[in-house]
N, CA, C and O atoms as a printed pandas DataFrame, in Angstrom:
     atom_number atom_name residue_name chain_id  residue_number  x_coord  y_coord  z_coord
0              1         N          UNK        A               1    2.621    8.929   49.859
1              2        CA          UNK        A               1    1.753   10.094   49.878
2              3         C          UNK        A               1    0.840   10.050   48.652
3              4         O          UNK        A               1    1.282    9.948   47.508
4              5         N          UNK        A               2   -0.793   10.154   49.035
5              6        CA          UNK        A               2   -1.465    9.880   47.796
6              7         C          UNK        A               2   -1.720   11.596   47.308
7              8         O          UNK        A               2   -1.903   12.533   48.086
8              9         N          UNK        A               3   -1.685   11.640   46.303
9             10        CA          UNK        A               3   -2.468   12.867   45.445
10            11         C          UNK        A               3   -3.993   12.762   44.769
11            12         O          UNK        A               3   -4.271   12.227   43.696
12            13         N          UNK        A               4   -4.629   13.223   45.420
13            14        CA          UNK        A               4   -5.858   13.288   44.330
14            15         C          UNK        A               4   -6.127   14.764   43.608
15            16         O          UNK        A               4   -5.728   15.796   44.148
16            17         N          UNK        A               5   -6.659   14.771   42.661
17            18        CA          UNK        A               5   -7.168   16.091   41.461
18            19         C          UNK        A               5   -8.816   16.143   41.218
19            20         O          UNK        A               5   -9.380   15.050   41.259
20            21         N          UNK        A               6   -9.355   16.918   41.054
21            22        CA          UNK        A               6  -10.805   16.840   40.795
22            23         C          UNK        A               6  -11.061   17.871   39.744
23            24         O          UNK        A               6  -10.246   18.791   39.680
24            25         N          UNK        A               7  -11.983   17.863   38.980
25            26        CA          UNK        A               7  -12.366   18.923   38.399
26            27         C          UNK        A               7  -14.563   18.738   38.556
27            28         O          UNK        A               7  -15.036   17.660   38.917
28            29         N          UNK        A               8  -15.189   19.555   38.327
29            30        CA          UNK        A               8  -16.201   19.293   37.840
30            31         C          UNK        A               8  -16.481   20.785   37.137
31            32         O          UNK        A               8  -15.915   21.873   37.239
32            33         N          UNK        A               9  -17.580   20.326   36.408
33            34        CA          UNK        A               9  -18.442   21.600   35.803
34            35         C          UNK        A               9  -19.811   21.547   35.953
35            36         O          UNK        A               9  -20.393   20.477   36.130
36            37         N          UNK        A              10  -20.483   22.809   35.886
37            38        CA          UNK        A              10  -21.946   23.063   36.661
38            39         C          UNK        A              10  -22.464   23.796   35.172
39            40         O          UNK        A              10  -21.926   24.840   34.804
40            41         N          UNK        A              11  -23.301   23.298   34.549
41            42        CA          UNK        A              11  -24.091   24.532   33.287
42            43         C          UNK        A              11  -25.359   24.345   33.934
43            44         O          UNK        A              11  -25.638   23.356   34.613
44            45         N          UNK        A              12  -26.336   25.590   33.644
45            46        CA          UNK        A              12  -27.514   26.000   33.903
46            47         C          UNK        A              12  -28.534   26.055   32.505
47            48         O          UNK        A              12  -27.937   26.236   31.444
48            49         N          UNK        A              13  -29.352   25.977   32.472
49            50        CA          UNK        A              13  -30.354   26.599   31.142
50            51         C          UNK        A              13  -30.805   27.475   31.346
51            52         O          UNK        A              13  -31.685   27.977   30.647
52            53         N          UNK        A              14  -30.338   27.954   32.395
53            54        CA          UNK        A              14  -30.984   29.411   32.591
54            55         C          UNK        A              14  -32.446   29.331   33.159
55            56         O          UNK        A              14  -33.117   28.409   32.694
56            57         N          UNK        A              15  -33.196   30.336   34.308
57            58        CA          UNK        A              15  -34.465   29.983   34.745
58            59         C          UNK        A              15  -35.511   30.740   34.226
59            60         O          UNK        A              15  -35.122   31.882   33.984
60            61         N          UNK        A              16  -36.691   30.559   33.957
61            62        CA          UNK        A              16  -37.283   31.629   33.448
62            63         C          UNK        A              16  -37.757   33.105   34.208
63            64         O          UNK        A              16  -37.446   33.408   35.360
64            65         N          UNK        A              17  -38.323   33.678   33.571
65            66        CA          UNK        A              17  -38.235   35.356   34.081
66            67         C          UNK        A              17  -39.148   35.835   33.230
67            68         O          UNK        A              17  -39.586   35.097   32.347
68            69         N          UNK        A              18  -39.621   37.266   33.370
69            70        CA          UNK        A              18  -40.082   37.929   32.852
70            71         C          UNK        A              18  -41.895   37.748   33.368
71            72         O          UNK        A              18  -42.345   37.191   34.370
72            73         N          UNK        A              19  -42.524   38.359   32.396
73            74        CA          UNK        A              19  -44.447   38.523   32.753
74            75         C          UNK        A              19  -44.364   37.200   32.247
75            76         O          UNK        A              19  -43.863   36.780   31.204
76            77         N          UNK        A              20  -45.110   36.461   33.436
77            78        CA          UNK        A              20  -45.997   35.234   33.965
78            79         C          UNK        A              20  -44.803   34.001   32.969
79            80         O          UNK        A              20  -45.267   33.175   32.182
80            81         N          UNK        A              21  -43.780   34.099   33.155
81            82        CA          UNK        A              21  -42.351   33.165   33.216
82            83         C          UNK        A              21  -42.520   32.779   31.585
83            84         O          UNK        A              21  -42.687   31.666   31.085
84            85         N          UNK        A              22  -42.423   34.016   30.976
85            86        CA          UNK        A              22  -42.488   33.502   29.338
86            87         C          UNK        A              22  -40.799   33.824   28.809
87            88         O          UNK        A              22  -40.410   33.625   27.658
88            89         N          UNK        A              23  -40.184   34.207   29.618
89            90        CA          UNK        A              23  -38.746   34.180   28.601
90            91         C          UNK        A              23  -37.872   33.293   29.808
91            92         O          UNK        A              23  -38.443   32.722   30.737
92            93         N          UNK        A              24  -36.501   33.294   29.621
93            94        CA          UNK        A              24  -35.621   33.253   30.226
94            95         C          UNK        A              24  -34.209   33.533   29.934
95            96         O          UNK        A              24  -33.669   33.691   28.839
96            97         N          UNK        A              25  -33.439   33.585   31.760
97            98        CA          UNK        A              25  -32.291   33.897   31.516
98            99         C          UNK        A              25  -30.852   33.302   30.355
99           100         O          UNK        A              25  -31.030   32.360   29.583
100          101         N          UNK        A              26  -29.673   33.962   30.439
101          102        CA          UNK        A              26  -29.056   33.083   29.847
102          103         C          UNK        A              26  -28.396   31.476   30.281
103          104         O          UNK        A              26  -28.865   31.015   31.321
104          105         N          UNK        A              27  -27.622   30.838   29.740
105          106        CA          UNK        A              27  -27.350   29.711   30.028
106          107         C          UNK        A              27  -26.092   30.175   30.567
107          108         O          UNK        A              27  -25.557   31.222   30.204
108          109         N          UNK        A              28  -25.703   29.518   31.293
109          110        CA          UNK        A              28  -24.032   29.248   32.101
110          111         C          UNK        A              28  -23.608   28.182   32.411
111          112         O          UNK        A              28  -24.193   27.100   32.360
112          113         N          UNK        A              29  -22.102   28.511   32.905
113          114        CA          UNK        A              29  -21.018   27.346   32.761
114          115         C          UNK        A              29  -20.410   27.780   34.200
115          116         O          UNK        A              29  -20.197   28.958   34.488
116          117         N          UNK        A              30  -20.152   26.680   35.079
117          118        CA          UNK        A              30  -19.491   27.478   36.011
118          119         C          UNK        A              30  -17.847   25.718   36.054
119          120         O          UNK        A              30  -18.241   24.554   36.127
120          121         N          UNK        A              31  -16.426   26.020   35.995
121          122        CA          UNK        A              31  -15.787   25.114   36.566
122          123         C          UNK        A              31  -14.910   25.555   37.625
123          124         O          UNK        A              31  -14.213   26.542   37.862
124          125         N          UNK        A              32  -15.345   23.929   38.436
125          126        CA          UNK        A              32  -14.507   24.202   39.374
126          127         C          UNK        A              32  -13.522   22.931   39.762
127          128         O          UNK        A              32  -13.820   21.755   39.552
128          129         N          UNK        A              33  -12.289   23.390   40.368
129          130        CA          UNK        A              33  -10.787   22.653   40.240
130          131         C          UNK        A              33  -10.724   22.216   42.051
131          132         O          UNK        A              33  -11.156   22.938   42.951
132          133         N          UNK        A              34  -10.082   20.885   42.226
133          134        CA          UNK        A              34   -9.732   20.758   43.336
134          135         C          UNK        A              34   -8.487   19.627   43.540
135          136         O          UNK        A              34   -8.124   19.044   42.518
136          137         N          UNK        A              35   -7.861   19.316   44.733
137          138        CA          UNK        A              35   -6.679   18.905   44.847
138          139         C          UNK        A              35   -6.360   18.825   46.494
139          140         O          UNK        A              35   -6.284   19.784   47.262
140          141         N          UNK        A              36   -6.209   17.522   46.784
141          142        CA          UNK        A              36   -6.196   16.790   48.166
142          143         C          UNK        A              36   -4.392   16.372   48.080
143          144         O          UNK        A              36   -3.931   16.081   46.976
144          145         N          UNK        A              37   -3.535   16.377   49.242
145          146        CA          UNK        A              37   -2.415   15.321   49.562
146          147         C          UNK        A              37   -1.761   14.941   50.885
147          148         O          UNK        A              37   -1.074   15.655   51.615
148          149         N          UNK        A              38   -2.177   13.455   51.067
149          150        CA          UNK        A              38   -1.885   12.970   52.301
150          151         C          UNK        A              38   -0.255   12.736   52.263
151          152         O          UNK        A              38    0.483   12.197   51.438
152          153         N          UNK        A              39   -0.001   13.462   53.677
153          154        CA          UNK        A              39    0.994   12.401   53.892
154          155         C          UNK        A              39    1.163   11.896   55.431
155          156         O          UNK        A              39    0.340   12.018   56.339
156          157         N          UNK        A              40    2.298   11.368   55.471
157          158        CA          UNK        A              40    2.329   10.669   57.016
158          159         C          UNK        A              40    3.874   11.527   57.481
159          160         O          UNK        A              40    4.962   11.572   56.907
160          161         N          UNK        A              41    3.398   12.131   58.737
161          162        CA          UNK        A              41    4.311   12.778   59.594
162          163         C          UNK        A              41    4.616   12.204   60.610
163          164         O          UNK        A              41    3.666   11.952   61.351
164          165         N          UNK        A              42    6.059   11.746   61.098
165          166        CA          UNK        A              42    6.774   11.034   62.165
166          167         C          UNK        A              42    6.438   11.833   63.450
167          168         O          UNK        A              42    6.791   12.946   63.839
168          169         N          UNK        A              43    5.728   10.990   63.910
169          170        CA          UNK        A              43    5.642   11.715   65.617
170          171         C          UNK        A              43    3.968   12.697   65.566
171          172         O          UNK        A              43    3.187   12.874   66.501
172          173         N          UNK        A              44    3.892   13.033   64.566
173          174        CA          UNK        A              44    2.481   13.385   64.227
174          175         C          UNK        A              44    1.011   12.892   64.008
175          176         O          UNK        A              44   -0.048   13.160   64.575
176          177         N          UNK        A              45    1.429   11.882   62.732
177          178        CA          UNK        A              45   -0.084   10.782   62.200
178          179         C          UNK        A              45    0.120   11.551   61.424
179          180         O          UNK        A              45    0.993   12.412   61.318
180          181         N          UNK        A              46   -1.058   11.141   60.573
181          182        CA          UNK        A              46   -1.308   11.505   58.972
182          183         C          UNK        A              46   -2.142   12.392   58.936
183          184         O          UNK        A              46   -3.212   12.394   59.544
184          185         N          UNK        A              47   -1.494   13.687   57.818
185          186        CA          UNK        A              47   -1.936   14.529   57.641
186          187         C          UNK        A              47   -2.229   14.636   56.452
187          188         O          UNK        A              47   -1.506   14.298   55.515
188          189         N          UNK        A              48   -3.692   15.282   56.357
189          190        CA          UNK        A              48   -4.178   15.575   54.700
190          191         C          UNK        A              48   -4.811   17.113   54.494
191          192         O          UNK        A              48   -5.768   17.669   55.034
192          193         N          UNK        A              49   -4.135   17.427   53.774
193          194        CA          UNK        A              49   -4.442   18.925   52.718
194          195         C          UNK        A              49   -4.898   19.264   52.083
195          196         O          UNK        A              49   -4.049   19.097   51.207
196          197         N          UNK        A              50   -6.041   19.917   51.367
197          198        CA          UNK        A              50   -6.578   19.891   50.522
198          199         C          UNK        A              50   -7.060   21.623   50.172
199          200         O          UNK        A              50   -7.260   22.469   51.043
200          201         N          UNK        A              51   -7.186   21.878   48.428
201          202        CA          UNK        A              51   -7.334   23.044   48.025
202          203         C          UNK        A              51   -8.727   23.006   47.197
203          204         O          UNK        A              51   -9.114   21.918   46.771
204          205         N          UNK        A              52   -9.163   23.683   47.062
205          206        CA          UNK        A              52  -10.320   23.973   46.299
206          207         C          UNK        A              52  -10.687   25.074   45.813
207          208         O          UNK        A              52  -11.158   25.875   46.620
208          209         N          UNK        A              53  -10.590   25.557   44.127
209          210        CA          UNK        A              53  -11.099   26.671   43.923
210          211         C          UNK        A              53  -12.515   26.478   43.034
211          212         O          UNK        A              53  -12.846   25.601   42.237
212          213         N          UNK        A              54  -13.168   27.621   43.496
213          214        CA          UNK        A              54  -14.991   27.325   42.713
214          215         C          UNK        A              54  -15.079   28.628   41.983
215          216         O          UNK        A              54  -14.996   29.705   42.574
216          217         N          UNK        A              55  -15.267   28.505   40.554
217          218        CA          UNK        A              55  -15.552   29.780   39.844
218          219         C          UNK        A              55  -13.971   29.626   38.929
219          220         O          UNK        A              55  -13.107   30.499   38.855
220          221         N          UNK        A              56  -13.956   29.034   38.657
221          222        CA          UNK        A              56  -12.346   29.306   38.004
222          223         C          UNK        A              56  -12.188   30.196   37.858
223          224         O          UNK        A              56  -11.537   30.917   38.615
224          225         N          UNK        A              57  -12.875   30.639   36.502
225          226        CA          UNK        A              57  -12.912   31.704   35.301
226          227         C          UNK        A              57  -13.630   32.861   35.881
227          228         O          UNK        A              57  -13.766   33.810   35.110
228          229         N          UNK        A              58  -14.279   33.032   37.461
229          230        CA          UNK        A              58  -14.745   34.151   37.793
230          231         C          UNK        A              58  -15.485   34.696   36.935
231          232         O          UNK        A              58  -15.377   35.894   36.673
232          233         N          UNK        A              59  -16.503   33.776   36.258
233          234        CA          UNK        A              59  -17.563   34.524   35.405
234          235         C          UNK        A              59  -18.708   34.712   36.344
235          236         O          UNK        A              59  -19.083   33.894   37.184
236          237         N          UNK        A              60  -19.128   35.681   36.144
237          238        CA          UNK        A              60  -20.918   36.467   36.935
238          239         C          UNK        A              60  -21.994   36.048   35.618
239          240         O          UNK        A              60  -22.110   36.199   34.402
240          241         N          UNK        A              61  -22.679   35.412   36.801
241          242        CA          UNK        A              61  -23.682   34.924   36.045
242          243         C          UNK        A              61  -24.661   35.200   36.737
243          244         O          UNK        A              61  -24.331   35.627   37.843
244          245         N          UNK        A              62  -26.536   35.098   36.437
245          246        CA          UNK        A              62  -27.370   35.624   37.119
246          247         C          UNK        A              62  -27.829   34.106   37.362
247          248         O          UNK        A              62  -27.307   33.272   36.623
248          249         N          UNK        A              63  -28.716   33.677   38.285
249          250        CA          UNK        A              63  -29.766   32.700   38.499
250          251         C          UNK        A              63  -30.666   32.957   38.419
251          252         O          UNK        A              63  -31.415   32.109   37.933
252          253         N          UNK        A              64  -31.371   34.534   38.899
253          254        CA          UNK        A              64  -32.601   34.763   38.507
254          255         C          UNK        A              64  -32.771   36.322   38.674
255          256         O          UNK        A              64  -32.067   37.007   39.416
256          257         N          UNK        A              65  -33.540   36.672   38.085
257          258        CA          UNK        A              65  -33.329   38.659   37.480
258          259         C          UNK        A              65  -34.131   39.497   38.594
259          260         O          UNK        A              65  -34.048   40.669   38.961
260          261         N          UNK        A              66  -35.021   38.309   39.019
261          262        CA          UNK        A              66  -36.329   39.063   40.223
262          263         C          UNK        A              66  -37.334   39.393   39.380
263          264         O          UNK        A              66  -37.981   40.402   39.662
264          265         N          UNK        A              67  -37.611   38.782   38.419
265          266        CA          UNK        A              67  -38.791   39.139   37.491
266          267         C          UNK        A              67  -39.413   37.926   37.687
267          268         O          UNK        A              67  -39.159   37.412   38.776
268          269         N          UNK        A              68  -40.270   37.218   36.845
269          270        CA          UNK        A              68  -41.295   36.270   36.832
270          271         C          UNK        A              68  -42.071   36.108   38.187
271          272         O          UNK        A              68  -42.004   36.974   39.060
272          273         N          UNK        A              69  -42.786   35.000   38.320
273          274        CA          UNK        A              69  -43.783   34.347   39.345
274          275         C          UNK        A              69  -42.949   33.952   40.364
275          276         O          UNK        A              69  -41.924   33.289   40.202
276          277         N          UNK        A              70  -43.423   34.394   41.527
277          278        CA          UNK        A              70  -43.027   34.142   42.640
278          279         C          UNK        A              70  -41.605   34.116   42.769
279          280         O          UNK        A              70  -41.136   33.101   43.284
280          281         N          UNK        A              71  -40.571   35.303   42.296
281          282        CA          UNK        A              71  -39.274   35.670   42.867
282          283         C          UNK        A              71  -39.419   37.376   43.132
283          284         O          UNK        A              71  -40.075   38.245   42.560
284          285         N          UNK        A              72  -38.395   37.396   44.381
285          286        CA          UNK        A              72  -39.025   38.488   44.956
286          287         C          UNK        A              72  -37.441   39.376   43.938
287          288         O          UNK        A              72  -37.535   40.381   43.233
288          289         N          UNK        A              73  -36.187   38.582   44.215
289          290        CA          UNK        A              73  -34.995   39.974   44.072
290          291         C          UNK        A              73  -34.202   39.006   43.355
291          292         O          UNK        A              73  -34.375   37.808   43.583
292          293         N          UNK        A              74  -33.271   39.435   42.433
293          294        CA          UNK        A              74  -31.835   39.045   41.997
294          295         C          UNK        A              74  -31.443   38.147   42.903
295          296         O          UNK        A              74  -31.659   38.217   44.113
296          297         N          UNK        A              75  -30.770   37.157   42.235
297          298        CA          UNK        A              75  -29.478   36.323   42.517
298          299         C          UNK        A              75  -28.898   35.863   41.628
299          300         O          UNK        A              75  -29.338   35.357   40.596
300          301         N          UNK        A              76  -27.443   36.067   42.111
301          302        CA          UNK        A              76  -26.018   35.737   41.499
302          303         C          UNK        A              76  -25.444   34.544   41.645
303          304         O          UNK        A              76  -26.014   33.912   42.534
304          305         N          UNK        A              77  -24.708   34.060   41.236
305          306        CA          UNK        A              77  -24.163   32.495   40.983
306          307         C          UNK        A              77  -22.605   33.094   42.482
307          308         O          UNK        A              77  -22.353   34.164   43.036
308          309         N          UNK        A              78  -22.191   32.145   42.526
309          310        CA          UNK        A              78  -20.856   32.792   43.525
310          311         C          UNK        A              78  -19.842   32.926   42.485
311          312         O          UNK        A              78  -19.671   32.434   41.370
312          313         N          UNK        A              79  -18.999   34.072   43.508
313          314        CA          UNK        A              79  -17.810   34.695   42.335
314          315         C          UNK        A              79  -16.423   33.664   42.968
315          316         O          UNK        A              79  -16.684   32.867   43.869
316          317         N          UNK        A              80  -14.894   33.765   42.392
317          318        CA          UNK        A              80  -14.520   32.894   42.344
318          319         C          UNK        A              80  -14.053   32.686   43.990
319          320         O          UNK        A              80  -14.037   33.640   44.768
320          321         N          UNK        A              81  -13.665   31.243   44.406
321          322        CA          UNK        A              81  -13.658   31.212   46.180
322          323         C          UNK        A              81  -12.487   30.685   46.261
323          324         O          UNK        A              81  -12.345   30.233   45.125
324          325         N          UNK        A              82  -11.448   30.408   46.899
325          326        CA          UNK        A              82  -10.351   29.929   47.343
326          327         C          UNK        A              82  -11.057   29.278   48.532
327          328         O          UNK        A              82  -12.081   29.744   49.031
328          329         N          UNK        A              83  -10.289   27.897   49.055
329          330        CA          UNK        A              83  -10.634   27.346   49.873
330          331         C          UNK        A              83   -9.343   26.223   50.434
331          332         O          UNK        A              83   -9.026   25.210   49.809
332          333         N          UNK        A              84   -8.678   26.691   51.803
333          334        CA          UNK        A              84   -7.707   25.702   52.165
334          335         C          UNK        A              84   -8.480   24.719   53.051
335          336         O          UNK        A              84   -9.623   24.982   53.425
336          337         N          UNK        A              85   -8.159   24.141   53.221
337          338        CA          UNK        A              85   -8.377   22.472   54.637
338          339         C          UNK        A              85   -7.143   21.661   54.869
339          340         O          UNK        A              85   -6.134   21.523   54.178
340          341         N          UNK        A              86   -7.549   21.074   56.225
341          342        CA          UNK        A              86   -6.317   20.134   56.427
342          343         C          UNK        A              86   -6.528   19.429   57.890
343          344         O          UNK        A              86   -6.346   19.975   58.978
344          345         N          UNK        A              87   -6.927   18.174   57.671
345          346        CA          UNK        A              87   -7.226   17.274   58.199
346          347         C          UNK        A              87   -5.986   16.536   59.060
347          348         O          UNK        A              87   -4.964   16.299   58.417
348          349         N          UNK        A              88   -6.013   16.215   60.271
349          350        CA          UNK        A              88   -5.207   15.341   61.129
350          351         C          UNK        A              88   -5.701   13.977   61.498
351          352         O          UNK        A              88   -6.596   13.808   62.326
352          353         N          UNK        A              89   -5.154   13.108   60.925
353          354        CA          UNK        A              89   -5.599   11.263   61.342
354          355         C          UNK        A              89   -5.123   11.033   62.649
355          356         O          UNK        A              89   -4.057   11.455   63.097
356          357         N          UNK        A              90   -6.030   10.287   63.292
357          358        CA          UNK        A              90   -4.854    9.471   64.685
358          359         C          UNK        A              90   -4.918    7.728   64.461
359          360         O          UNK        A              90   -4.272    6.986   65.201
């Protein structure tokens, strides 16, 4: 049975904002954790599992405020996600 682990991390510089895109937002960090494991089931085939969470730390962060050139409204980064899967081989 193999195990795999993942991690990655996502930082931003933040986008600009404000009258005619002279400032900008803050910078962010977003990590996220993941974790796969196959195994082989008698009479079944091989089965693989896998977890994924995005947002570890459930920090809120903005992408953009709805200010500057050509953005119409707010957006938010995603808050934290749980995610199961599970794959069947033949």
């Amino acid at each position: 049975a193999a195990t795999r682990l993942g991690a990655d991390l996502l930082h931003g510089s933040g986008l600009r904002s404000g009258f005619a895109n002279s400032e900008h937002l803050p910078s962010y960090t977003q990590v996220n954790l993941s974790a796969s494991q196959t195994f082989n089931v008698d009479g079944f085939g091989k089965l693989e599992g896998r977890l994924a969470v995005i947002n570890v730390f459930d920090r809120v962060y903005q992408l953009r405020d709805g200010s500057g050139i050509g953005v119409g409204a707010p957006q938010y980064g995603p808050r934290r996600g749980l995610y199961l899967g599970a794959t069947r081989y033949f």
